[in-house]
C-alpha positions in Angstrom: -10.0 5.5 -5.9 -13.0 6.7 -3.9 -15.4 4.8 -1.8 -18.6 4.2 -4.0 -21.5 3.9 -2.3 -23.6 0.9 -2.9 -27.7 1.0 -3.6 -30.0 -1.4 -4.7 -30.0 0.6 -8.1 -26.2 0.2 -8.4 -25.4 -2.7 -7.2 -25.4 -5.0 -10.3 -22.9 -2.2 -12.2 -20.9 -1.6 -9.4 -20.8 -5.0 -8.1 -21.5 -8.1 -10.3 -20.3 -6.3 -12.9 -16.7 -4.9 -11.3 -13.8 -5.7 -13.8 -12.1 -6.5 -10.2 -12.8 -7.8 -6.9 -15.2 -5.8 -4.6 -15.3 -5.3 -0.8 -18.5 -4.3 1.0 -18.4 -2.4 4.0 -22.4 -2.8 5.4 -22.9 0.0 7.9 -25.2 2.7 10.0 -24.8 5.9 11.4 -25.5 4.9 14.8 -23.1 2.0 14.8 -19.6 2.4 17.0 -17.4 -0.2 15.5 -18.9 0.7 12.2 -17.1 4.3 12.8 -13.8 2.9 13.7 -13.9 1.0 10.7 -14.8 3.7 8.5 -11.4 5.3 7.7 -9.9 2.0 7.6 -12.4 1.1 4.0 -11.7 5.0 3.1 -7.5 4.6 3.7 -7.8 1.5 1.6 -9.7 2.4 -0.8 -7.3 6.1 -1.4 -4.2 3.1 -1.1 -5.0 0.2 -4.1 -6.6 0.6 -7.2 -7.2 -3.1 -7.5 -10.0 -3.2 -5.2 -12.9 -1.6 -5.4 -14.5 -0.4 -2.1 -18.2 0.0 -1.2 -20.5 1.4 1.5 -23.9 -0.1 2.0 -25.9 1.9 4.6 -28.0 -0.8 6.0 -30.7 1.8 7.2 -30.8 3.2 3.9 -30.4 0.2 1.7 -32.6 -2.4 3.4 -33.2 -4.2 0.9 -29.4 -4.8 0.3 -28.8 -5.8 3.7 -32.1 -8.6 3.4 -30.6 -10.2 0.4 -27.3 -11.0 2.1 -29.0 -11.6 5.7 -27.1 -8.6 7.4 -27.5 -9.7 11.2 -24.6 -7.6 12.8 -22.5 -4.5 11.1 -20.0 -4.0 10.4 -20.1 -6.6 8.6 -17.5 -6.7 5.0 -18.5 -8.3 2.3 -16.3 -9.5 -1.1 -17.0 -10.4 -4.5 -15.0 -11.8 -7.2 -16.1 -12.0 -10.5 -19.6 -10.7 -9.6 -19.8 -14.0 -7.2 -19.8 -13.8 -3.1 -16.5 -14.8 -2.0 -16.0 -13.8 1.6 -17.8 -12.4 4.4 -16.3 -11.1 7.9 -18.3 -9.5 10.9 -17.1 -7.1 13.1 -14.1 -4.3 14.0 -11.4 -6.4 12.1 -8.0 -4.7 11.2 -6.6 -3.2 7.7 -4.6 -6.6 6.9 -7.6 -8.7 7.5 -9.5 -6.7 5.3 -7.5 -7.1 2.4 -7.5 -11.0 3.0 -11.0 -11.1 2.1 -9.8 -10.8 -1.6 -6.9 -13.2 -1.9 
């Protein structure tokens, strides 16, 4: 499954509404870790179908990043059952990723 990106338009169907849990990756162009863990959310996202992945540009989307009081990026996100379950900021590795949904 393929990365969706996030918006403020999308983000209720895409998010609260997900029929499974949802990890936010909250990112900018100009951001170094941010890069490194790019390919780590796009690798996961291609390997399990029972995650969703998204992408929040946080120069793009700040309105997104406000309402969740983005202070540092990267910074991951997850939601189960349309509710805020984890957050983690910074580089952190694939399996530490995943743990943000169990």
């Amino acid at each position: 499954m393929a990365v969706v990106t996030i918006t403020a338009e999308n983000f209720e169907t895409e998010v609260i509404q997900a029929d499974k849990p949802v990890i936010i990756d909250f990112w900018a162009d100009w951001c170094g870790p941010c890069k490194r863990l790019s390919p780590v959310v796009d690798e996961l996202s291609e390997q399990t179908s029972e995650i969703k992945m998204g992408k929040v540009n946080v120069d793009e989307q700040p309105e997104l990043a406000s309402r969740f009081q983005i202070m540092s990026i990267p910074t991951l996100i997850s939601f189960k059952n349309g509710n805020l379950y984890k957050t983690s900021v910074g580089l952190i590795p694939k399996n530490a990723i995943l743990e943000l949904v169990k």
